[in-house]
N, C-alpha and C positions, 0 to 999 in steps of 0.2 A: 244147349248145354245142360245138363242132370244137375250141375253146381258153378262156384265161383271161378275155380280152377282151371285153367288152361290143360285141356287133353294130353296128357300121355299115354297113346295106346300101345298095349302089346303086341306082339308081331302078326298076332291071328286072334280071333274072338266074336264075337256075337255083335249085331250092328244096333241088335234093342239096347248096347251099352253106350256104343260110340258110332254117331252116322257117319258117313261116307264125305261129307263134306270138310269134317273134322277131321277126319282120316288124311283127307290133300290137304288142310290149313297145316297142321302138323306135318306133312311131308314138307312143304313150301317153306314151312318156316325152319327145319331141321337139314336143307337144299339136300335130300335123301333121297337115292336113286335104286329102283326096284321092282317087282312084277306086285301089282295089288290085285290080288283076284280076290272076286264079288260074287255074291250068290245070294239070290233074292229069289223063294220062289221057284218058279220054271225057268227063272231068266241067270245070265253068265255074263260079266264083262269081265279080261283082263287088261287094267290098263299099263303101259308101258310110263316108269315115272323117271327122268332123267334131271336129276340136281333139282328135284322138288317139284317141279315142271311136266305133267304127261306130255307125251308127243307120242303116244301112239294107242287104239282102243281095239280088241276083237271081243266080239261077242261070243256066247258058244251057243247062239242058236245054229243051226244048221241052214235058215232060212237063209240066202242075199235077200234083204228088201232094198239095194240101192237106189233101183229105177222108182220104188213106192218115194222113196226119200224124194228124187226127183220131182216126178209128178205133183208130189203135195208142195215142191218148193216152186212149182210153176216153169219151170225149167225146160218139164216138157212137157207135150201131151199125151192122153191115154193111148194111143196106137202106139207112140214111140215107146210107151214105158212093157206094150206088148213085144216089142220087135226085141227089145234088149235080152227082157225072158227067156225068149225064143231061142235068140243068140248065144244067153248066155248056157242054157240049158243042154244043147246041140253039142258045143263045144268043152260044154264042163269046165271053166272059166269063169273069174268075177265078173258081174256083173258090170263093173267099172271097167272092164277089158272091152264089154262090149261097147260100152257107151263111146270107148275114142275111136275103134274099131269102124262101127257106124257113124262114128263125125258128127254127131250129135250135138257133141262140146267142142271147143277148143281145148286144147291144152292145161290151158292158165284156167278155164271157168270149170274144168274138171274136178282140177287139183281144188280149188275153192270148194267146190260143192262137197267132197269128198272130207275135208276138212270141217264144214259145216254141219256134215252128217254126225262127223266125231265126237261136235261140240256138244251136238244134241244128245249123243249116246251117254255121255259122261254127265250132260243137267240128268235127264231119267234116271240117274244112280241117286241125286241127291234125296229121291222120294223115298227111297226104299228104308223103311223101317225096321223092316227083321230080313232076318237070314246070317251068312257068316261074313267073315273076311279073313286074308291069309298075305301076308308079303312074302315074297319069292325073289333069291338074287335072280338075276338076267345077266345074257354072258355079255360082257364088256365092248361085244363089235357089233353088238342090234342096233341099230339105227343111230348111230351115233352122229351121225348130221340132222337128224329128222327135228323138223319147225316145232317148240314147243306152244301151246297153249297157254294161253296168260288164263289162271285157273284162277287168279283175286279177279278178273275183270269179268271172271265168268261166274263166281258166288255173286255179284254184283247185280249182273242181270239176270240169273237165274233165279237165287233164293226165294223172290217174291212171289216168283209165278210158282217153283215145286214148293214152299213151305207155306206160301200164305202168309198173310197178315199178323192173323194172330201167334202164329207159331214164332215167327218174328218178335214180337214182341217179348213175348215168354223167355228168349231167349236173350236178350237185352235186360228184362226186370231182373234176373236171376244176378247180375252183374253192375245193377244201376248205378250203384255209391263209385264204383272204379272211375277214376279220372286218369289220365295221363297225357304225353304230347307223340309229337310225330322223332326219332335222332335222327339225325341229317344222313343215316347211311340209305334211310325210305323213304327222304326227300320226294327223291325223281318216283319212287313208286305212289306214293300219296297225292301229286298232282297228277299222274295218269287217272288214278282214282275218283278226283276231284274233278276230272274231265267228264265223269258220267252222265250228269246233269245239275240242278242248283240246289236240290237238297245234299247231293252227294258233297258240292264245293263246300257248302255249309257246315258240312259235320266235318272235312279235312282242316277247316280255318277253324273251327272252334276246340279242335284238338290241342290244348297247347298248355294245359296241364287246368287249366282254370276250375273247368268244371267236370262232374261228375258223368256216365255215362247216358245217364234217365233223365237228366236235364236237356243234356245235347238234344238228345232224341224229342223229348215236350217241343224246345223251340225250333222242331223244325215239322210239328205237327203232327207227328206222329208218319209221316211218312215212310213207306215201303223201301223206296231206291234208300234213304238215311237209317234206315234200319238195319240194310242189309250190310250198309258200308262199315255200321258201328262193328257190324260182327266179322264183318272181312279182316278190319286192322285190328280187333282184338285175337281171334283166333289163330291168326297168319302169327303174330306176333311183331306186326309192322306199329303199332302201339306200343309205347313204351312206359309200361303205368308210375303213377307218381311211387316216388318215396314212402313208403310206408302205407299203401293203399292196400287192405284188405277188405273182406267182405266175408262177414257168415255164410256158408253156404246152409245151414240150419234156418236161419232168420230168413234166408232169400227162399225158398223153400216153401216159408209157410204167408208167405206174402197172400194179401187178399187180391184178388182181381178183384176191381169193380168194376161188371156189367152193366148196372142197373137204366145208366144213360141210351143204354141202347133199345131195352126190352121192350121199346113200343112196335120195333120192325125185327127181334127176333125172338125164337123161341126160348124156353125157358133152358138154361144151362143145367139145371138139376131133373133128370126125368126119372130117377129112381124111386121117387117116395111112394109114389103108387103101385103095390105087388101085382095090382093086376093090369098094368100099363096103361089106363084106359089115359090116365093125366099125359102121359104121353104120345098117347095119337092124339091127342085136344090141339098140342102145344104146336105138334110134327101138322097137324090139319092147317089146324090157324097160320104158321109159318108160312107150308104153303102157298096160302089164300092169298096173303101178303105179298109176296113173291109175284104170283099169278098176275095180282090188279095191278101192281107197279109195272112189270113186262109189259101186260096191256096198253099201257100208261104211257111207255117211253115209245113203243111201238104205232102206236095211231098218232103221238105230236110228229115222230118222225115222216111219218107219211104224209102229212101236211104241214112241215116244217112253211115250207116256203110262199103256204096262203094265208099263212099266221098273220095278224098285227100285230100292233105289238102289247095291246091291252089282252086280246083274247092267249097272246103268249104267257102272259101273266094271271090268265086266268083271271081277267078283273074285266068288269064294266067301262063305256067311257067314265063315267062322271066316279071313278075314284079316285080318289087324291093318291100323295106322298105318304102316308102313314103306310094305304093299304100296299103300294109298291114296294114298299123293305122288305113289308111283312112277307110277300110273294116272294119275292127274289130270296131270302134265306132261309124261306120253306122249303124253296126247288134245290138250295144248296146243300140242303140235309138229307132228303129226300133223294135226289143224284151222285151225291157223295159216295167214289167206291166203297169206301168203309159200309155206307150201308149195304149196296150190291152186294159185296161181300158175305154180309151175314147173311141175306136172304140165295146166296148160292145163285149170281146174278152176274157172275166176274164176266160172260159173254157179250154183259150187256155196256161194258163199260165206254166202249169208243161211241156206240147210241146217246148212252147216256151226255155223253160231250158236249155233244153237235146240238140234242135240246140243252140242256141248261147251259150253251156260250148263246143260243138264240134268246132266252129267257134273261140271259145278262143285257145282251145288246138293249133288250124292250127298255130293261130297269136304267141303262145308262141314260137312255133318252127320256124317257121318261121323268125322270128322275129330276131332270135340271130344266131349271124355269124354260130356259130357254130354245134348247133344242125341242120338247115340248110343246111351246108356242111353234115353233116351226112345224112340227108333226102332224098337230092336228087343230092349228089355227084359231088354239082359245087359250086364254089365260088364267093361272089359276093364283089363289089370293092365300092358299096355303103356303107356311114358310117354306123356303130349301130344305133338300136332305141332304146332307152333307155326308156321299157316299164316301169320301176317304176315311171316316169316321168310322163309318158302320161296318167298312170292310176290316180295319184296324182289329173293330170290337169282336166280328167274327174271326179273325186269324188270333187274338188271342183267346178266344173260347176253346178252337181249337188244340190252343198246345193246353191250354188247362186241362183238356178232355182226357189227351192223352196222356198225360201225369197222372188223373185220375184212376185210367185203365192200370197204370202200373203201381198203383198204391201208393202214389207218391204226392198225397195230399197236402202236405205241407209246401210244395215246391209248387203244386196246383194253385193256390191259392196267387200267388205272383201274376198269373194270367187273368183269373176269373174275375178278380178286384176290377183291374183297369176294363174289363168286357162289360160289367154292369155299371163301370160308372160311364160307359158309351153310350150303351144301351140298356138303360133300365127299362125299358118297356118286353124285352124278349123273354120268357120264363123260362126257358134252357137255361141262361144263364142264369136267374135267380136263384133254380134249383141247383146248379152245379155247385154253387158259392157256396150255400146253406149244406149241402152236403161235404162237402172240401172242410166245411168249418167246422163240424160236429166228426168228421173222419180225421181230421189232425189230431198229432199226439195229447197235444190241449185240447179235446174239445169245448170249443165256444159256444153251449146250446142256446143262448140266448139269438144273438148274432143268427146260427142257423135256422132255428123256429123261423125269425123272421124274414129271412129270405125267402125260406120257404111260405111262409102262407105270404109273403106277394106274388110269387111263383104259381099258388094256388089258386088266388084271384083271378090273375090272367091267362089261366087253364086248368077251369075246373075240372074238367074231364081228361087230366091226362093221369092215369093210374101208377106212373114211377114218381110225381110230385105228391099221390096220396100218399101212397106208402114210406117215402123219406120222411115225409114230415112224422106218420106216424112213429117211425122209430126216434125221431129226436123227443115226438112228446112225452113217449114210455121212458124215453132215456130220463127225462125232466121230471116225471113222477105222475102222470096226466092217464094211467091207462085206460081207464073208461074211453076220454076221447081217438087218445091211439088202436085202441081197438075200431074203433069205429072206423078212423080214418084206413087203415089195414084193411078192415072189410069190404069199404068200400076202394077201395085199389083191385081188393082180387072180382072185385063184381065188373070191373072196368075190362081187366086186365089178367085172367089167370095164372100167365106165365109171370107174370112178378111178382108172383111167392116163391121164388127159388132163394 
């Protein structure tokens, strides 16, 4: 969303105003029956919309790809998605005429398929950034029995995969102060919702007027599926915002993102400073490179996943202790974390990714505890417990700190980041998170952040976004001699965290 304000689009217009998603949340929520045609490009869809609900999609290409749809859905295989062709081409006739024709499908798994083709055809509209849009009445006896499409269940599972992460985001911080609950008439539509999966249950139960939209979202990690749900019941209008809840859309607007927790695994967000690009193929190389080694990475454990032990899973010798097991096991979780994949343009890698870091857990589990340990590999060791419910705790609230962060929402971050460092004071993530949270709140506390930060510093000298925050809290404190230094040496680290 451009602002705070719920969509009122005009009947036709440009889609770099108002996306296609907005377009149906607004139809859903307004139960408006009508022809939307779409124009992105080379490509045409009009969809048929009945009481808010599509239930029916053509395209204006000229191509049928039905049998391609098939094929790619495994449905069938490549001779048969020739024969339909054949068939359909000979006879000049759908494609789907051929397919019941040839008995290919049954009946029932036709009509499925054919439905599934739709649903796809309608997520690919959600991408489309430019082009136009136009509502059109339909005459009153088009399909008027035809099955609609649950189009909130389908922003739900779609959004993540066409908008992405971060566009997700963006679209929630612009709205973050809004709170409101679920009225009993979207009841039944909110626990369908909440059916999605547990981040989804999470943001439907915590709708209930309490909290704000950017908190929701923090404590449930920053997650995708929670993300997408917050903008389903805001945009549909199945949210019902509190009494008196507004929101600047000015202030929302000029909100800071903060990156900076990222830029050790992506490139720099600013590549324009350079007129002659060169800082930007540095930044565009080195991302790359990143990319490259990680893929490597997850690609050769997988292929010996199953000769692994479970120290060399962890990438450790026998004779390490407990310390260095945390330390392993929440390197691999940052490191594996889609968020990362993500930024390095890796989202292919995410089910790989799984399979090692759930084998990289199993090590740490065993590991971890005296005694399964002792069983494993028949020696004892005189280091205390780790006490992984602890440490998992400390990582799941860094996490929601993280993402409050991302959304400027430092002051709300600091509620997570406190309780992570008094877990785990030994992680410098988190020392830096806190020292940054405290010096980015409305008050900032530079005393308090300094010193987060240089412990932060301590137990990572070498990471270039722990230089750099600190240097801006020293210049902020009056220090610039040494804040230059520390700056400098961040960009000698790290050149993409000068943006």
């Amino acid at each position: 969303m451009s602002d705070a304000k719920i969509i009122e689009a005009a009947d036709e217009g440009s889609l770099e105003a108002v996306n296609v998603p907005e377009l149906l949340a607004q139809a859903w929520r307004d139960e408006r029956s009508g022809l939307l045609q779409l124009a992105h490009e080379k490509h045409e869809r009009h969809l048929e919309i009945r009481r808010g609900a599509p239930v029916a999609i053509e395209s204006g290409q000229v191509e049928d790809t039905f049998a391609r749809f098939l094929e790619d859905s495994n449905l069938i295989g490549a001779s048969d998605r020739l024969q339909i062709e054949r068939m359909a081409s000979e006879r000049k006739c759908a494609q789907a005429s051929a397919v019941l024709a040839l008995k290919l499908l049954d009946p029932k798994a036709l009509y499925q398929a054919m439905r599934s083709e739709a649903r796809d055809q309608i997520a690919e509209t959600f991408e489309w950034r430019t082009g136009c849009y136009r509502w059109c009445e339909i005459p009153s006896d088009e399909n008027p029995t035809a099955k609609p499409h649950d189009i909130l269940v389908l922003f739900q599972e779609q959004l993540p995969k066409r908008w992405g992460t971060d566009r997700l985001f963006e679209s929630i911080a612009s709205v973050q102060e809004i709170s409101g609950d679920i009225p009993p008439r979207y009841r039944k539509v909110a626990e369908k919702l909440a059916g999605a999966g547990e981040y989804a249950a999470r943001v439907i139960a915590r709708l209930d007027g309490s909290a704000p939209l950017g908190k929701v979202l923090g404590e449930c990690a920053g997650d995708p599926l929670a993300a997408a749900t917050l903008w389903t019941v805001l945009n549909s209008g199945v949210l019902r915002r509190a009494e008196g809840a507004s929101h600047d859309a000015t202030a929302a607007s000029s909100l800071e993102f903060d990156f900076q927790v990222e830029r050790e695994t992506g490139p720099s967000l600013n590549t324009s400073r350079d007129p002659d690009g060169e800082k930007s193929t540095a930044d565009s190389a080195q991302a790359e490179a990143k990319a490259d080694l990680l893929r490597e990475e997850i690609e050769s454990l997988l292929a010996r996943l199953s000769d692994l032990d479970h120290y060399s899973a962890l990438g450790l010798e026998q004779d390490a202790g407990p310390a260095h097991f945390k330390k392993a096991y929440f390197k691999a979780a940052k490191k594996y974390h889609p968020d990362t994949l993500a930024r390095l343009r890796l989202e292919e890698l995410k089910e790989p990714a799984a399979r090692v870091f759930a084998r990289i857990a199993e090590a740490f589990e065993t590991l971890s505890d005296p005694d399964k340990k002792a069983a494993y590999d028949a020696s004892g060791s005189e280091e205390p417990e780790i006490d992984t419910a602890r440490l998992a705790q400390a990582e799941t609230s860094f996490r929601k700190g993280e993402i409050l962060i991302k959304m400027g929402n430092f002051e709300g971050a600091l509620e997570y980041l406190e309780p992570a460092v008094e877990l785990w004071p030994e992680e410098p993530a988190y020392q830096a998170g806190l020292g940054w949270a405290l010096y980015k709140q409305p008050r900032s506390d530079l005393v308090r952040a300094a010193n987060h930060l240089e412990i932060a510093l301590g137990q990572a000298p070498q990471d270039a976004v722990v230089h750099f925050r600190l240097g801006l809290v020293v210049r902020a404190g009056g220090d610039t001699s040494r804040a230059n230094e520390l700056i400098a040496e961040a960009r000698s680290i790290e050149p993409a965290v000068e943006e």
